[in-house]
N, C-alpha and C positions, 0 to 999 in steps of 0.2 A: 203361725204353724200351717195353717191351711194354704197360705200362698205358696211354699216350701213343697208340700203337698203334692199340689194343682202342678208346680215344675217339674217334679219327679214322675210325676204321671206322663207328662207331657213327652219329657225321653223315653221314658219307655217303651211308648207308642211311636217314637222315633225310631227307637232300636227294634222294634217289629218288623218296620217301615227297610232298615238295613240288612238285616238278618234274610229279606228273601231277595235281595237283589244279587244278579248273577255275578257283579264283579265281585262281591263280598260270598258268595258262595264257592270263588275257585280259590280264594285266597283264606287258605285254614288257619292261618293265625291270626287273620284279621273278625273273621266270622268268631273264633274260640274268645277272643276278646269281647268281644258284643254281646255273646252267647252269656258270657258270665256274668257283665255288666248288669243283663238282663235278670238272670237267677237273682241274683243280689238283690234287686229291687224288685222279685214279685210276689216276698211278704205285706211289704208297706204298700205296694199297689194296691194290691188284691183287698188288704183293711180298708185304704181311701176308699176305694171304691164300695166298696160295702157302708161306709159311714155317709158317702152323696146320696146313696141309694135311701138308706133308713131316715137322713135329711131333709127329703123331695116326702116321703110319706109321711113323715111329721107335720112337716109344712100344709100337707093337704088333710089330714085330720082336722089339723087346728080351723084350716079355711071351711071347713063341713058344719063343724061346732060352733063356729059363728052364724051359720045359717039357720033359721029357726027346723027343728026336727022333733021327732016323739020321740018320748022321754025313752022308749027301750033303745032306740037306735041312737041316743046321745048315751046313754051309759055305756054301750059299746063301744063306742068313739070314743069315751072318757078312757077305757080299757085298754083298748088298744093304745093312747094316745100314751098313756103310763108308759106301757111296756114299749114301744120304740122310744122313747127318754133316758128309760133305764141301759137298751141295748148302745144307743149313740153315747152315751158318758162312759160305758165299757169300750168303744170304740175308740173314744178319743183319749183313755187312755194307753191305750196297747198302742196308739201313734205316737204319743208321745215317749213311751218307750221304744217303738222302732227306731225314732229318728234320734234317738239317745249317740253319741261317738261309739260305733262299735273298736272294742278292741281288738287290733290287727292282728293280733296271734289266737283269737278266738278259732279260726278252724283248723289250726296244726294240732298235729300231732304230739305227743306231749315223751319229755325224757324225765321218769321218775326216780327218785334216789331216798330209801326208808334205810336207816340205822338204827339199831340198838344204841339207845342212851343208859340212864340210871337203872339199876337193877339187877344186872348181870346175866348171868343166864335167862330170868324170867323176861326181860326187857327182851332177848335176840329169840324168845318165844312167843311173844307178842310181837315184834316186827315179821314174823315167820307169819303170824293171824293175820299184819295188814297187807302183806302184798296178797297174801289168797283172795283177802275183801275186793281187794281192786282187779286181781286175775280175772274174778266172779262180775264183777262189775264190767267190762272190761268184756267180758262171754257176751253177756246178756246186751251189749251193744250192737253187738259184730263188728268189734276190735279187736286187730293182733297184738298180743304181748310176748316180747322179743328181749331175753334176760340179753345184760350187755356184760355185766361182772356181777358174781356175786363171792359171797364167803358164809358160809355155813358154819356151826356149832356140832362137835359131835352128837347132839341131841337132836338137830333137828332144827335148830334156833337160826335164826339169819343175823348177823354180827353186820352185814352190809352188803346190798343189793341195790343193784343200777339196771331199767328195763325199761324197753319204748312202750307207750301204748299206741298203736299204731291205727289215727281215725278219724276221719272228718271230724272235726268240734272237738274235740278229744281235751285238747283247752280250754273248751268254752266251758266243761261242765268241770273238769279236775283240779283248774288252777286255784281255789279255795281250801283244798286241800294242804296248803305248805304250812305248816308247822307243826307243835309239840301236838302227839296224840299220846293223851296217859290211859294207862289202865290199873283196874282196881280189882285182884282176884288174890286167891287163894294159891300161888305155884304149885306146880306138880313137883317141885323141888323142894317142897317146903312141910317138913313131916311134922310140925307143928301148928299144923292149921289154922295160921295167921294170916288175916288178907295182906297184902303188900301192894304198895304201888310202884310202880314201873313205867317205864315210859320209853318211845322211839318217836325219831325226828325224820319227817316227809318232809321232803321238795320235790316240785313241779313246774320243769322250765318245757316252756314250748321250743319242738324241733326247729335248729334253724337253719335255711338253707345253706349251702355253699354261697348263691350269691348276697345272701345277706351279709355274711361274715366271713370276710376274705382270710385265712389263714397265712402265713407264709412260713414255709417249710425251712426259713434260715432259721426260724425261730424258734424251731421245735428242738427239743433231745427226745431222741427214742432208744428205749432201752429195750434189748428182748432176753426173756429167762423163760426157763421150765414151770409152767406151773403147777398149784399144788393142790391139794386136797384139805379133810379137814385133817388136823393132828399134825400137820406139815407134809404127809408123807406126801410122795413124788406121783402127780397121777399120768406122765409121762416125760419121756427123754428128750425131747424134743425141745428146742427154746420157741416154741408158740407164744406164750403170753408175753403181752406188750406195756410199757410203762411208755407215755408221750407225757414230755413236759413244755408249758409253753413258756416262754422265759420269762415274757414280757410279763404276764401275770400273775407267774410262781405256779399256775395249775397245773394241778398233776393228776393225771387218768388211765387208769389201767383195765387190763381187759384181758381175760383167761379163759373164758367160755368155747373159748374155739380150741378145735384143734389145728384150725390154720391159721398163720403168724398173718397172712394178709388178711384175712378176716377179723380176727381181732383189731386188727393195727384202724381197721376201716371202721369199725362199731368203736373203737375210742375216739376218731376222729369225729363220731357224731356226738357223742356226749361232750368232745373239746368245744364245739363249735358251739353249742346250748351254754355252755358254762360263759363262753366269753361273751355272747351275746346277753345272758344276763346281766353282767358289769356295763356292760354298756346302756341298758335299758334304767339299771342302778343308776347312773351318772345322770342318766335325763332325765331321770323323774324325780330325784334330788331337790329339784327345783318345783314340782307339783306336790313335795310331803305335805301341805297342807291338808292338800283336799284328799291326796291320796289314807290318811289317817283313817281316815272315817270309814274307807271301804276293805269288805271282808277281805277282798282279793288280793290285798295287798305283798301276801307273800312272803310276810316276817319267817324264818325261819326256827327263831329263839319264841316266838308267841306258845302260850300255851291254848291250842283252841278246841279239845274236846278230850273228852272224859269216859270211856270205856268201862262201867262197875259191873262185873259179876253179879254179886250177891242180890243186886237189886233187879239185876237182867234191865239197864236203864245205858243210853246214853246221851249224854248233852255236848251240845255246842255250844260252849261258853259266849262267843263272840253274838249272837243272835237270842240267848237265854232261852234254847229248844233244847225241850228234851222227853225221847220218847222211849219206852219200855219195849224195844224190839230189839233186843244188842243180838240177838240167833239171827235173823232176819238181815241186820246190817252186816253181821259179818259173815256172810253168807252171798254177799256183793248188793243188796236190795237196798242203796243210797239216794235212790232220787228224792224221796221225800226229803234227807237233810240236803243234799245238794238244791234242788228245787229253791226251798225256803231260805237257802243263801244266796238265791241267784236273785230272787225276791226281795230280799235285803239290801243288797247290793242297788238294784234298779231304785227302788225307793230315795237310796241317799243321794243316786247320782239326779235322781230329778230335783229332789232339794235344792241343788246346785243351780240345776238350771232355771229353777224357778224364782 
């Protein structure tokens, strides 16, 4: 690990070395390349370096304490010698998680998609709760959320809602989020005062670029109609909303949020292009279901991974067996403690691996 290290170190102070020289200063995409190269590596730098440093004063305690001293000035050196031990074995853990394979959709931006499952009404009343959690979440980043299709419930309820969250990492902290989220309350439809449970089903595909995912336009059908409201009725005359089908895959994405047909037409082409690049990433990691089982992020969309109770004011994540008595707070968008402790989770099993 340390040799791996000492090489990453080594470029970097390369790419310093690069970054001020003038032929690499006229040429902007050569410098923006180096430039990032550089960002990318100056978490793990910046730990090495802190871990040589804390390294070199261990090594010179220990050399002090072999030399004969008074007893106050050896308990101090025992003192200190403790606490730089403890800081370099926190050191060389957070390396070893740096230099973990990061995953390449970690800093996109992400296309989210929550539906009303079992429950009816209650169920498109709690999907109506989760995308606010993540709107709120989602604030509190400074990330844009950009509805792409939705459909509503005369009540209020959301039947099915498709939106970017639009943000650096935006992946890196949301994709744990795909699957079954239940909830356990009392309906406001419900004059019987029965808890009931309910449920809606999140996915979370990172945005993916045009050049990633080459489209070809022989392959689409596009359909355009009026679109509507709740109850059906007509919320204009116009044929604005857009149905894209891609043949090749049977997917189909529609888009009515706009009042302009190329607008729409362009925000379904981003959630086409998320959709196919999923199946594609599906097909290659087919071949890693082994390992991939064991982690949260896996992205099942049928899993059922957390539990929303009212009455107890409690939520748990099944997949990690947390669970904390703040369901105001979480849904409210205040997620980082469960996200956090799944990211935690996650890094854990993947060292397993490497270990």
């Amino acid at each position: 690990m340390l040799d791996k290290l000492q090489s990453l170190e080594d470029r970097y102070d390369e790419l310093i070395d690069l970054l001020s020289r003038p032929e690499v200063l006229a040429d902007q995409a050569q410098f923006q390349k180096y430039a990032k190269a550089r960002a990318d590596m100056d978490e793990v730098v910046t730990h090495y370096k802190e871990y040589k440093s804390i390294a070199r004063q261990l090594e010179e305690s220990r050399e002090m304490l072999a030399e004969d001293q008074d007893e106050d000035f050896r308990e101090m050196l025992i003192e200190e010698s403790e606490m730089l031990q403890e800081r370099l074995a926190e050191l060389e853990q957070q390396l070893k998680v740096l230099l973990l394979p990061q995953d390449p959709n970690d800093q996109k931006s992400v296309i989210m998609e929550i539906r009303a499952g079992t429950g009816g009404e209650e169920a498109a009343l709690f999907a109506a709760d989760l995308f606010r959690m993540y709107s709120r979440y989602a604030e509190e980043q400074g990330w844009r959320v950009e509805i792409m299709d939705s459909h509503y419930t005369d009540i209020g309820g959301i039947k099915e809602i498709i939106f970017v969250i639009d943000g650096r990492g935006a992946y890196s902290k949301l994709k744990y989020e795909s699957g079954v989220h239940r909830v356990q309350r009392i309906p406001s439809t419900e004059s019987g005062g029965r808890i009931h449970t309910s449920a809606a089903t999140v996915a979370v595909l990172p945005e993916a670029e045009e050049v990633e995912v080459e489209i070809d336009q022989n392959e689409l059908r596009i359909d355009v109609y009026c679109s509507s409201g709740p109850g059906g009725q007509s919320v204009n005359t116009t044929q604005s909303a857009v149905r894209i089908t891609h043949i090749p895959t049977g997917i189909v994405v529609t888009c009515q949020d706009e009042k302009s047909q190329h607008k729409n037409k362009a925000k379904a082409l981003r959630v086409l292009r998320a959709r196919v690049k999923e199946i594609m990433e599906e097909e290659k990691n087919a071949e890693l279901a082994g390992t991939r089982k064991n982690q949260v992020g896996s992205g099942d969309r049928s899993e059922r991974i957390r539990t929303y109770n009212f009455p107890q004011g409690r939520v748990s994540d099944h997949r990690i067996n947390l669970t904390l008595h703040k369901l105001d707070l979480i849904l409210d968008g205040q997620l980082n403690q469960i996200l956090d402790a799944l990211i935690t989770h996650d890094q854990a099993e993947r060292l397993k691996q490497v270990d």
